[in-house]
Each structure stands twice: as structure tokens, then as C-alpha cells.
DRENDO-1510 file (C-alpha; in Angstrom, 1 decimal, always signed):
<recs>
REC; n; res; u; v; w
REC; 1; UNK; -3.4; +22.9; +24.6 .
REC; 2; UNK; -2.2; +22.2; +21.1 .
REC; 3; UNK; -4.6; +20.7; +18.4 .
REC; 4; UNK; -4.1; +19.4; +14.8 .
REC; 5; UNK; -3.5; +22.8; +13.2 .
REC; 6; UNK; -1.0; +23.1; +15.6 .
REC; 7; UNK; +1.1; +20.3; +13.9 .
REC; 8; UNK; +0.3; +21.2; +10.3 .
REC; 9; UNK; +2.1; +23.9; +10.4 .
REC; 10; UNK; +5.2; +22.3; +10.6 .
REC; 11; UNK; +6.3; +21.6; +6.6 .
REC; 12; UNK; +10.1; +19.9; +7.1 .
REC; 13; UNK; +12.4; +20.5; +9.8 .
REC; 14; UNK; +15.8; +22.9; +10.3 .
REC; 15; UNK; +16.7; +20.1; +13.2 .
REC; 16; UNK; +17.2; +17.0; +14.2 .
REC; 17; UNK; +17.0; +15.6; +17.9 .
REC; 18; UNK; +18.2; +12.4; +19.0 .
REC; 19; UNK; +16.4; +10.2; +21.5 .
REC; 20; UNK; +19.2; +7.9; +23.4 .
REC; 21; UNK; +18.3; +4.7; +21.0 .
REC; 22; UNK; +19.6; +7.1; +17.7 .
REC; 23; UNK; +16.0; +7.9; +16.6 .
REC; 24; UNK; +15.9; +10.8; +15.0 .
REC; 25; UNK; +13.0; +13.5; +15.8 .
REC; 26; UNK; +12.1; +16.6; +13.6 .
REC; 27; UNK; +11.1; +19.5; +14.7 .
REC; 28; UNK; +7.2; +18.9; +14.6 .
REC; 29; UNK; +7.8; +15.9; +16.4 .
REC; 30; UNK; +10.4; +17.7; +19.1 .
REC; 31; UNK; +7.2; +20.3; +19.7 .
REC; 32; UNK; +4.8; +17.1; +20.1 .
REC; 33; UNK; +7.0; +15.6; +22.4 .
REC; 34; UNK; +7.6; +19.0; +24.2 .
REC; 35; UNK; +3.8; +19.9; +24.6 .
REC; 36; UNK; +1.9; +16.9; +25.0 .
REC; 37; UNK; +4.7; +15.7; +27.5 .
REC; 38; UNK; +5.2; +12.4; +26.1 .
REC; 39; UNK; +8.7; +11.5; +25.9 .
REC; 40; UNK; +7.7; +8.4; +27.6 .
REC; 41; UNK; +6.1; +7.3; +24.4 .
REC; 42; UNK; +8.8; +8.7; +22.0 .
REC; 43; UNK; +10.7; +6.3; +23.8 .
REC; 44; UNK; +8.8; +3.6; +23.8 .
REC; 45; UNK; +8.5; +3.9; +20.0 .
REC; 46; UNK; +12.3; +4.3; +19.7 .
REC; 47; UNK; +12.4; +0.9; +21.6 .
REC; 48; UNK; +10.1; -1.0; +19.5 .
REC; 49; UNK; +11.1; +0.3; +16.4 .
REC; 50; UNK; +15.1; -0.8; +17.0 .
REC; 51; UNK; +13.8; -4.2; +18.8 .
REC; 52; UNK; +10.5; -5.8; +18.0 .
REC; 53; UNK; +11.2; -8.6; +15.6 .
REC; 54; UNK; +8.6; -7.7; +13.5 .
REC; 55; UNK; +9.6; -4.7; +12.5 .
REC; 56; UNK; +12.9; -5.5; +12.3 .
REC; 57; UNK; +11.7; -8.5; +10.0 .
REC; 58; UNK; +9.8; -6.0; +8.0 .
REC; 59; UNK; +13.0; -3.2; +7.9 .
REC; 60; UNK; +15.3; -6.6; +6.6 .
REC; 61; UNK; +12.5; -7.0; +3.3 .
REC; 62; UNK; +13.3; -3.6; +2.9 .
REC; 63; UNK; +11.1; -1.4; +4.3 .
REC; 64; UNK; +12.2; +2.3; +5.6 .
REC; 65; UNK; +8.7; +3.6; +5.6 .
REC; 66; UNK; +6.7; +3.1; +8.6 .
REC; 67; UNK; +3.2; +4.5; +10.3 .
REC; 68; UNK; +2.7; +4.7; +14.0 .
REC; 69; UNK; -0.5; +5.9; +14.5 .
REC; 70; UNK; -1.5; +7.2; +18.1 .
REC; 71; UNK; -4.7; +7.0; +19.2 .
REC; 72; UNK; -6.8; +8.6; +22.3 .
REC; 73; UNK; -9.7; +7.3; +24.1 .
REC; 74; UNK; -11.0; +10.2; +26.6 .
REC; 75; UNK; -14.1; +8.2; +27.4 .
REC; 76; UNK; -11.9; +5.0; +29.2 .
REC; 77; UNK; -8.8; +6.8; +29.7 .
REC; 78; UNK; -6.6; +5.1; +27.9 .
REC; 79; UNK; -4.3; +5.7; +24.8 .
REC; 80; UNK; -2.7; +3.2; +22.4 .
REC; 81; UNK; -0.5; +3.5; +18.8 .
REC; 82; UNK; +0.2; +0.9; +16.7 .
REC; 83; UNK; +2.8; +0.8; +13.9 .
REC; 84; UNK; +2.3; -1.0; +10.7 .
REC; 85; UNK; +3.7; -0.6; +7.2 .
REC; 86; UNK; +1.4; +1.2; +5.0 .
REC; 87; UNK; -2.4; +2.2; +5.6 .
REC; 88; UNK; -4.5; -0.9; +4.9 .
REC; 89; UNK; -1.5; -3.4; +5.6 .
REC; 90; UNK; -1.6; -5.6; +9.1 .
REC; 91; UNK; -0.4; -3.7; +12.6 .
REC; 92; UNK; +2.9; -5.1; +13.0 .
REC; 93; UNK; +2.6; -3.8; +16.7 .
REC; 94; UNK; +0.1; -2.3; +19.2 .
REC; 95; UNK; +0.9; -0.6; +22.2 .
REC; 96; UNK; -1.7; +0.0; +25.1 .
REC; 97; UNK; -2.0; +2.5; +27.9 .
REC; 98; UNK; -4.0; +2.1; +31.1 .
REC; 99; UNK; -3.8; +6.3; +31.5 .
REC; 100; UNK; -3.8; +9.4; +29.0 .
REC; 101; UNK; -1.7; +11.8; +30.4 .
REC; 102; UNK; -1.3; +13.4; +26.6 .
REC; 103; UNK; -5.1; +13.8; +26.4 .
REC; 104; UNK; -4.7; +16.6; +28.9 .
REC; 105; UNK; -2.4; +18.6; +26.4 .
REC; 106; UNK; -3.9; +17.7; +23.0 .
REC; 107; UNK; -7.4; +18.0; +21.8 .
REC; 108; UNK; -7.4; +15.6; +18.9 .
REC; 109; UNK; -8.3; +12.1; +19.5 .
REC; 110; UNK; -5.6; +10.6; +16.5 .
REC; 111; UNK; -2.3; +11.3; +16.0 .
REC; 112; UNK; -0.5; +10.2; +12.9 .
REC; 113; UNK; +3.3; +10.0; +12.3 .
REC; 114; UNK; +5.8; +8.9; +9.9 .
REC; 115; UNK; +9.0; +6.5; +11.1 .
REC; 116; UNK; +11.6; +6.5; +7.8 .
REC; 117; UNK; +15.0; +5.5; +8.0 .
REC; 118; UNK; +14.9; +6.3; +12.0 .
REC; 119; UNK; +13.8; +9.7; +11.4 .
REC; 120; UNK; +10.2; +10.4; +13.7 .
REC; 121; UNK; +8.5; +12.8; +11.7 .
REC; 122; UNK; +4.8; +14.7; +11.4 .
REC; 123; UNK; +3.0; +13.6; +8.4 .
REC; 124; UNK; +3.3; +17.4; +7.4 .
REC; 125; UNK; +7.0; +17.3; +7.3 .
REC; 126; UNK; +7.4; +14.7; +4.8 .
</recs>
């Protein structure tokens, strides 16, 4: 079982991974993805983030800086992340899960990551 430590000690990344919509993971993120067996979500994020008009509405103002912030509910077993522009600003989407298969692998209850320029990274490596 990994836990926040865990990520923080990733500071930048040697490599980069693609998922098959061209996003780009680091490797904090690979090892998130790797552990908490959630490709699943990695590709749900690359879908949004290349689709969802509101993002793509927000990437045409100019935005490359984006925060998609995971979040785990143990007590109802479920799991959702959202992704919005900056702390404080409106979620531009949510995301909701009826099980919490990563809860099993991580023992945080939050997860935060950075989307810039269609690179996935850990807030650590930026």
C-alpha cells in the first residue's frame, strides 16, 4: 500500500509515458498509475481533458494549467475527481464512481495532480 510520502518523493521526472489519447504521464504519476491500479482513471482523465467542451473552452482562453483532484470515500465506497482551473475557481468537471478499487492500494483519502500542456504530473514534480 503506497501513501502520500510515497508520492512526494518524486521531484520531476527522467520519463515520459504516453497514454493512447497523447497524454503525457511522469514518472510519479506512471508509479500512481502502476500501484493503485488505475489506468482506468488515467484514461478517463485523458478523455475528458481532450473532449469535454469545458475544458477545451477553458484551454482556447488560454489556459495550460489545470487541477484534477481525486478524491476517496471509504465509508460509501465510492471515489470521484474533479478538474477545475485553479484552487478556488468553479469545477469545470466532476467525475463519479460507484466502487473504490484504488482505496485498496492507497491510504490517503485525496489525491492531487497537476494537468499542463497534456503532461499528468504529481504536484511534487512541478
Amino acid at each position: 500500500m503506497i501513501n502520500e510520502t510515497d508520492l512526494k518523493g518524486f521531484t520531476g521526472t527522467e520519463n515520459y509515458y504516453k497514454d493512447f489519447m497523447g497524454l503525457k504521464l511522469t514518472d510519479g504519476t506512471k508509479f500512481l498509475m502502476d500501484n493503485l491500479k488505475c489506468g482506468w482513471l488515467i484514461s478517463d482523465i485523458a478523455v475528458i481533458n481532450a473532449m469535454e467542451k469545458k475544458v477545451l473552452d477553458n484551454r482556447a482562453e488560454g489556459n495550460n494549467f489545470l487541477i484534477v483532484n481525486i478524491v476517496i470515500d471509504r465509508e460509501h465506497n465510492k471515489l470521484y475527481w474533479t478538474l477545475k482551473e485553479d484552487t478556488g475557481k468553479p469545477i469545470l468537471y466532476r467525475q463519479d464512481y460507484n466502487s473504490n478499487s484504488i482505496a485498496e492500494n492507497y491510504e490517503g483519502n485525496e489525491i492531487t495532480l497537476y494537468l499542463i500542456d497534456y503532461v499528468l504530473l504529481l504536484t511534487s514534480e512541478y
